[in-house]
C-alpha positions in Angstrom: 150.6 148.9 159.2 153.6 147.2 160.6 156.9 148.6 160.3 160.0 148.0 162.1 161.6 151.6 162.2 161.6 153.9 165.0 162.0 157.4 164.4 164.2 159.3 166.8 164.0 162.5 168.4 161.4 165.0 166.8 161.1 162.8 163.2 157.9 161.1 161.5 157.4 158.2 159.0 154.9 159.5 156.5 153.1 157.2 153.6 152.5 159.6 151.2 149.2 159.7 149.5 149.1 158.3 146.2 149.9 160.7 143.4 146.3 161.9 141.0 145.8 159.8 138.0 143.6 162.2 136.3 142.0 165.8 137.0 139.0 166.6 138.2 137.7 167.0 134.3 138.8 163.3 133.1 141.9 164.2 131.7 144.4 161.4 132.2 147.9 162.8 133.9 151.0 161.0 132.3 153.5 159.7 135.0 156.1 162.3 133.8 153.6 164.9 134.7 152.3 163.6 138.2 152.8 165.7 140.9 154.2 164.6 144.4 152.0 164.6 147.1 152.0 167.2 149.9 150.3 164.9 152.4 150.2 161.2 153.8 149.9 159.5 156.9 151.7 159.2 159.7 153.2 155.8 160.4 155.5 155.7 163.0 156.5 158.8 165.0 159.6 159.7 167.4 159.6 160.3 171.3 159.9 164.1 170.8 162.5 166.9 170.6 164.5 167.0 173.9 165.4 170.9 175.0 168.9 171.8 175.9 168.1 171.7 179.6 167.1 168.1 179.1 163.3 168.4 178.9 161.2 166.4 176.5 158.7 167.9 174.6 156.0 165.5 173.3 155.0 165.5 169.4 151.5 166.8 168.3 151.6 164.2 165.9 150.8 160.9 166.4 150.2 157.4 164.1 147.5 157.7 162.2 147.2 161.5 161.2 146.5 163.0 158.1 149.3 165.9 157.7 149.6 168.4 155.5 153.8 168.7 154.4 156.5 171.1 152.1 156.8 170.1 148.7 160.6 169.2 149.4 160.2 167.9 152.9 162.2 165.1 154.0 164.0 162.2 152.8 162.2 159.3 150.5 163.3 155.6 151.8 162.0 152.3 150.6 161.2 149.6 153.2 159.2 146.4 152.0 158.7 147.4 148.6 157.0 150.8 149.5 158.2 154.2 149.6 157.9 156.4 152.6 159.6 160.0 153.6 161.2 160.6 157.2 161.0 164.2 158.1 161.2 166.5 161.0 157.9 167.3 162.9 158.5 171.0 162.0 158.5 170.1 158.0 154.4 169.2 159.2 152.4 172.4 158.0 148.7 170.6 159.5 147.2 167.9 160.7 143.6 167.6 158.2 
């Protein structure tokens, strides 16, 4: 996937997964009632957090992961019609 945004520092750009249309049983879920996803994938990812003596620590991220993240984690943007959230690499809970 091609898109031109660059996170900085220690941030990711995560697609989120799509949101379940119906439960495991059948049941339909009305888009009122949908939940927002906890994971996605990673799309584009920073050059890493620098510490205050200068030193760059790498991401254990990179493009292509499936992570695991907060309910509330990061900030929604739209870019090409499609919704993405940029967050810190410390909102990540896993890599699955």
């Amino acid at each position: 996937m091609d898109v031109n945004v660059k996170p900085l520092a220690d941030r990711v750009l995560v697609k989120p997964a799509a949101a379940e249309e119906k439960t495991k049983s059948g049941i339909i879920i009305p888009d009122t009632a949908k939940e927002k996803p906890m994971q996605g994938e990673i799309i584009a990812v920073g050059q890493g957090k620098l510490t205050e003596d200068g030193k760059l620590i790498a991401m254990q991220v990179k493009v292509g992961d499936t992570v695991l993240y907060g309910k509330y984690s990061g900030t929604e943007i739209t870019l090409d019609e499609n919704e993405y959230l940029i967050m810190r690499e410390s909102d990540i809970f896993a890599i699955i």
